[in-house]
N, C-alpha and C positions, 0 to 999 in steps of 0.2 A: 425522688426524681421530680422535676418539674416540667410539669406537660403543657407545652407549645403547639402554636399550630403551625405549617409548617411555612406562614408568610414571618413568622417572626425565628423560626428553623434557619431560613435562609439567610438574615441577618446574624441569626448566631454561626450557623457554620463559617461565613465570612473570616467571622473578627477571631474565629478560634483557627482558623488558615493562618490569618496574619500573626497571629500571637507564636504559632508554631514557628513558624519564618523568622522572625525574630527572637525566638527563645524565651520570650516571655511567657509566665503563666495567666490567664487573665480569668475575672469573673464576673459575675452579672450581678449587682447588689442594688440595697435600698428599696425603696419604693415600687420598682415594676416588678421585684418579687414581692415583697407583701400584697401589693394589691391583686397578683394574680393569686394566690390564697385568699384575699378576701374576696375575689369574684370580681371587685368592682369593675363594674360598665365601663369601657371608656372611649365606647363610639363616639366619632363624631373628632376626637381628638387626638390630637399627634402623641405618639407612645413617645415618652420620657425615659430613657433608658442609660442607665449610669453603669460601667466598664471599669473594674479595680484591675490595673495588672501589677505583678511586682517588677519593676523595672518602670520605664518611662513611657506615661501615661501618651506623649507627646509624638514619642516615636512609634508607640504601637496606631495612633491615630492614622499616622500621616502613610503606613504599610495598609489598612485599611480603606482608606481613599484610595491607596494606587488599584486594588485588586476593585474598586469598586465602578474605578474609571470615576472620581469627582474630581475636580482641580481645586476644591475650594476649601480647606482645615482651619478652622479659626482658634489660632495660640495663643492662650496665655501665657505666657512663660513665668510671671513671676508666680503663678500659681500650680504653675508642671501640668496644667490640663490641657485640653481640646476637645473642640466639639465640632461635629460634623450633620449637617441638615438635612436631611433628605426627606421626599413626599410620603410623611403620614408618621417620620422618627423625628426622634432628637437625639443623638446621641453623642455621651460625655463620656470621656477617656481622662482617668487620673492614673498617678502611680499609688501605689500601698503606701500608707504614711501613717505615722503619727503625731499627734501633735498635740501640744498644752499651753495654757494661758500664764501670764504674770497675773499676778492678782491688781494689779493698776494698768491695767491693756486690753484694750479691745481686738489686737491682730497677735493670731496663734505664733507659737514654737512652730516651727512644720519639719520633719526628719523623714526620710525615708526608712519604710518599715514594710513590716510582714505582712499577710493577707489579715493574718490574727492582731496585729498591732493598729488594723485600719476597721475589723471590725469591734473592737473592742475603743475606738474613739466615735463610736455612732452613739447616738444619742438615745435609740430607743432600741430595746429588743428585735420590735419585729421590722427594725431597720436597720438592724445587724445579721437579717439571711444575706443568704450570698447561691449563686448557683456556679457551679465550676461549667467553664468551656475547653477544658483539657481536655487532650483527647483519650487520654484512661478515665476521666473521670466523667466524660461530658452528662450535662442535665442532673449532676448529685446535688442534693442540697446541704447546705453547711449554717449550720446552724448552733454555734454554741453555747446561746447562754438564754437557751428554749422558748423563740421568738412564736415557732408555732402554737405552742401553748397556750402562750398569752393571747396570740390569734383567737384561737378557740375560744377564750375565757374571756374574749371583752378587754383585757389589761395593759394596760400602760406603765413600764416598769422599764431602769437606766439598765443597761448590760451589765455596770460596775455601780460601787459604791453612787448613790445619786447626791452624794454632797461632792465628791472626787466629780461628778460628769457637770453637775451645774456650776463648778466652780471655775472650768477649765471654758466654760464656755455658759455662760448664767442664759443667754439667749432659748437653749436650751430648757428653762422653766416655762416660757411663754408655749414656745412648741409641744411640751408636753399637753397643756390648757387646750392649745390647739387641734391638736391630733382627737385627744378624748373629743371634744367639740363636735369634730367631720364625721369621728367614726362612730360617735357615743358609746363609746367604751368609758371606762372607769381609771381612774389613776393607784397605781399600786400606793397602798397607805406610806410605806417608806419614801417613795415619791413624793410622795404629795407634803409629808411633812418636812423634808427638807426645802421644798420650794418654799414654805413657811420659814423656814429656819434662815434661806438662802437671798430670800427676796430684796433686801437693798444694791444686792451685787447687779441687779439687772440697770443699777445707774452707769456704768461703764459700758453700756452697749447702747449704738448711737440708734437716736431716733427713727430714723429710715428705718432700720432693720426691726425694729418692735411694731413699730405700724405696722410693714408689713405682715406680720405675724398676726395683728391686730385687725389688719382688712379681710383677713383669712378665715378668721373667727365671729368677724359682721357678717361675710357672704355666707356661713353655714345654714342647714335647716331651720335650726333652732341656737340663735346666736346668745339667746339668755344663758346657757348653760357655762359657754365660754365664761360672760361677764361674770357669773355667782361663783366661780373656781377663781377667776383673776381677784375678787373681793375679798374673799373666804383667807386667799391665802397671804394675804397684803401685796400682792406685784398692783394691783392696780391703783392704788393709794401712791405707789413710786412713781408712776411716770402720765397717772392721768388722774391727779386728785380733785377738778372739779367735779369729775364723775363720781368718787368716793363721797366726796361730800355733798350727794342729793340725799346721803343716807343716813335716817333716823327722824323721828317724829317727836317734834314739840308739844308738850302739854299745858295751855292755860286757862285757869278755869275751869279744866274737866273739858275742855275743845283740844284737839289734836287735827292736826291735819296729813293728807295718806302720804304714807313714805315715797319720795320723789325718788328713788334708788329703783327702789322694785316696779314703780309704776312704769317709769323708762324702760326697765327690761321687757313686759308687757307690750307698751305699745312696739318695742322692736320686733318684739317675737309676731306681735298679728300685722306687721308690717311685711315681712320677712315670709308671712302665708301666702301672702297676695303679689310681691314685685322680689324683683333678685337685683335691682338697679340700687350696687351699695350706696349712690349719694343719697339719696331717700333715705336708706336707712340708717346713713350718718345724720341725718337732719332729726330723723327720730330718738337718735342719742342726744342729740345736742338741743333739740324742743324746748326743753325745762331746765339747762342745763347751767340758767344762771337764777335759780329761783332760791338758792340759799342767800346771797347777799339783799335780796329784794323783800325776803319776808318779814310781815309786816301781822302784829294783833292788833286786833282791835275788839272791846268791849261789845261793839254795837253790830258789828258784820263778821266778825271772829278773822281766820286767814286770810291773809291777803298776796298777793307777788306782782304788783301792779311794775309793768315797764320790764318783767324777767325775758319777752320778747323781744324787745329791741336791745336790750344789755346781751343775750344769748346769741344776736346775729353779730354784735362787737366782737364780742367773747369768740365765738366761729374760727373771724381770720388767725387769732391768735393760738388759739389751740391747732388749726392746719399747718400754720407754719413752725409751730414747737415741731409738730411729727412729721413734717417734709410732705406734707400732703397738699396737692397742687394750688397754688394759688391765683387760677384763671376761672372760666364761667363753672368751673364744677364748685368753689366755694360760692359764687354767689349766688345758685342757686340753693345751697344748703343755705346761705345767709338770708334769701328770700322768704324760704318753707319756713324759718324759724319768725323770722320777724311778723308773720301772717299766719298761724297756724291757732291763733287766737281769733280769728276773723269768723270764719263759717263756722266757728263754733256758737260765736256767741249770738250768731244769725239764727241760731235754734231758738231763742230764747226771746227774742224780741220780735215783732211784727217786719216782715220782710221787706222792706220798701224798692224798690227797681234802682234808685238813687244807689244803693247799700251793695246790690248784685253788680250793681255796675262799674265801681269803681274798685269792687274786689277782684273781676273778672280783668278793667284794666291794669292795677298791678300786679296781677298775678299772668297774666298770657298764657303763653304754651303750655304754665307747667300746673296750670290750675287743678287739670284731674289730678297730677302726683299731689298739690296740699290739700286735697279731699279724702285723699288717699290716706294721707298723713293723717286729718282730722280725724276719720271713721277708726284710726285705730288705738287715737288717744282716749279715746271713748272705752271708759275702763272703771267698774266696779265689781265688788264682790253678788253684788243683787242682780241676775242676769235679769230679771223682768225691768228693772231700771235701763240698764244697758238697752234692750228691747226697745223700750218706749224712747228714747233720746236716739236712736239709730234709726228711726222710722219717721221721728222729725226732721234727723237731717235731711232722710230723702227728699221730704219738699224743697228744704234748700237746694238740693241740685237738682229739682225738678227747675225749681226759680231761675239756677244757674243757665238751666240750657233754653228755658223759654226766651230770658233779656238776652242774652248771648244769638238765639236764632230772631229777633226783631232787630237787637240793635246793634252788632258786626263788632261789640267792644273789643273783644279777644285781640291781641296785637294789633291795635287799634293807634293810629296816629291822627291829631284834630286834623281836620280838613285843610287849613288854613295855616300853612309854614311862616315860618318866622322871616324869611327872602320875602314873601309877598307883603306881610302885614309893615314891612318896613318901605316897599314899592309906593301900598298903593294908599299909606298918612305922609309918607316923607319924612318918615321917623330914620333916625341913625342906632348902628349896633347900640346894645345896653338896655339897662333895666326895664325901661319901657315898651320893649318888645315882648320880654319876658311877659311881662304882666296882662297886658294884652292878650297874649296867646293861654295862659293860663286859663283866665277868666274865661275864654271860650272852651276850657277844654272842662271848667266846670261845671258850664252854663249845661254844656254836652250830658257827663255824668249826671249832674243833678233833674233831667229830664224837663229843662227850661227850653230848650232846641233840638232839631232831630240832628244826629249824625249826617250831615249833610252841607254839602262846600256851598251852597246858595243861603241857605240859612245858618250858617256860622257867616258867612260875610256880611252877612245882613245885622246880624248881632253887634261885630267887630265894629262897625259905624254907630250902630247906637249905642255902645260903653265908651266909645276910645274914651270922649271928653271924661266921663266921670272916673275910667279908671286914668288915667295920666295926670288929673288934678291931684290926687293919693301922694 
């Protein structure tokens, strides 16, 4: 049996009135059974609850709405489902189906089928329970192919052969990655080997749909464990090989430098302790993430990846838009943390000068604490007293940060003096010369030659025009 309480009682006796009514039989599957075996929490959130009946998925919805008094069922038809919204549910209404892939298609076979033929195209065991809402059966659990088991034990394992389930559907390899990732469970070794055996198939499954698999596995606890299973087993070499290829360490002259693969998972993983904001932690994948084309030996200074920051913020747009992942201020804020994430670092290491605070604070604005954020967790060796000592230097840097930031108002900082006046008040016309001009003051500014201040930036603007405009 599966025990309920009785706000979600009421939802079930509903849908199992309407199913009676209509002669369907219907059940409760996927995910809000497993989860209610695994206990998981899910305050705060709308229950997700997915409805198999045999018969139409569409018609058992819209008998459901009537008895619920909602006016509002929303159809797919070319998919046989509906779903209906209500405060604090989600609930989806399919028919029993089954369904199988061409090996050159990304959109299933779809047939109408058994309870048994719908739970047997689920992907995972313990995404093949089912609870009956019959009314001989109501609250039984159906479970064929011992999803609670694997419950118990941690395990991730296909209902059916797992070369037959990722073939039918290869997306499915990611989701398995996925799942172990959330729940940290382990992948049944048969599992896991066909996804090795299976992994170029996941070329036929469109980008959208892997990302999202893939943003699922960035927002978890611990997202490292996703990446070293997507590595391990080649899916991630298919469809995100700049990432595959941070890994492995050159040796010259008995110099190597630290594997840029694992060190990225690192800084994700102490990224991922502190912020749940995934473009952060996409910035944190993509940080280093063009330092293979850029390395560089040298005899006299050994490793080098000089310019793998601003090639990784190019590099950015391109790999978002491979994966369908937005292309508005959420990439150019990952383009920003990347192209600058080299900055407060290297303020550890040299004498801090106000000049240096100032002009990081003004390109960096709002999001300055996120690439601090970002910094402190690139900060990554095996020597923790190292680590120690290099973390407690940064903090003068952002001690520095918030001192010139609370004197000198840089933080979203605009020069005092717009490009309309500085054109009013020489008689200068639109173009380059405006530019320049307002530049120069906005240097003069950062480089602590004048204070942030509309009297003394105008005062400045007369004393350069002539020398800059002769240029």
């Amino acid at each position: 049996m599966i025990g309920i309480d009785p706000k979600h009682e009421k939802i079930f006796r509903i849908v199992s009135d309407a199913a009676r009514q209509i002669n369907q039989p219907v059940y409760v599957v996927g995910g809000f059974v497993r989860d209610f075996y695994l206990k998981r929490d899910r305050s705060g959130e709308d229950y997700d609850i997915d409805f198999v009946t045999v018969g139409s998925g569409i018609l058992l919805a819209e008998k459901v709405a009537e008895l619920l008094n909602v006016t509002k069922v929303s159809v797919f038809k070319q998919f046989g489902t509906a779903h209906i919204a209500l405060e604090g549910y989600d609930l989806e209404f399919v028919g029993a189906r089954r369904e199988s892939y061409q090996r050159d298609s990304r959109n299933p076979v779809v047939e109408d089928g058994t309870l048994e033929d719908d739970q047997k195209r689920r992907d995972f065991t313990i995404n093949a329970l089912s609870c009956s809402l019959n009314d001989d059966t109501f609250g039984e659990l159906i479970d064929p192919f011992g999803g609670i088991t694997d419950l118990n034990h941690g395990i991730i394992r296909t209902p059916l052969d797992p070369e037959m389930t990722f073939n039918d559907d290869p997306l499915r390899m990611m989701r398995a990655i996925r799942f172990a990732t959330q729940l940290d469970f382990e992948i049944h070794p048969d599992t896991y080997a066909s996804i090795t055996t299976l992994k170029e198939r996941i070329q036929i499954i469109s980008a959208e749909r892997i990302s999202d698999e893939l943003n699922k596995i960035i927002q978890c606890p611990v997202p490292s464990n996703g990446f070293r299973m997507l590595f391990e087993t080649g899916l991630l070499k298919e469809f995100f090989p700049e990432m595959h290829d941070l890994h492995g360490v050159q040796i010259i002259n008995g110099v190597g430098h630290k594997d840029n693969f694992w060190h990225t998972l690192q800084v994700l993983d102490n990224v991922a302790k502190v912020s749940d904001n995934i473009w952060l932690r996409w910035a944190a994948i993509l940080h280093d993430i063009a330092k293979p084309p850029t390395q560089r030996y040298y005899p006299e200074i050994g490793w080098t990846f000089h310019g793998h920051d601003a090639l990784g913020a190019t590099w950015s747009k391109r790999i978002f838009k491979r994966f369908g992942l937005p292309l508005d201020d959420r990439l150019k804020y990952v383009q920003k943390l990347v192209r600058l994430h080299l900055r407060p670092i290297a303020l550890v290491s040299e004498i801090v000068t106000d000049s240096a605070i100032r002009r990081l604070l003004f390109e960096a604005q709002d999001d300055i604490d996120d690439l601090m954020t970002l910094c402190r967790a690139d900060i990554t060796s095996k020597n923790d007293k190292k680590v120690k000592k290099y973390l407690e230097n940064f903090d003068h840097v952002v001690d520095r940060l918030r001192e010139v930031e609370e004197k000198d108002r840089i933080r979203n900082w605009q020069p005092p003096v717009r490009g309309e006046e500085i054109m009013e008040k020489l008689g200068l016309p639109p173009g380059p010369a405006v530019g320049k001009i307002k530049k120069a003051i906005e240097n003069a500014i950062l480089e602590g030659e004048i204070q942030n201040d509309y009297d003394e930036a105008l005062e400045y603007m007369f004393k350069i025009k002539d020398e800059v405009l002769a240029i």
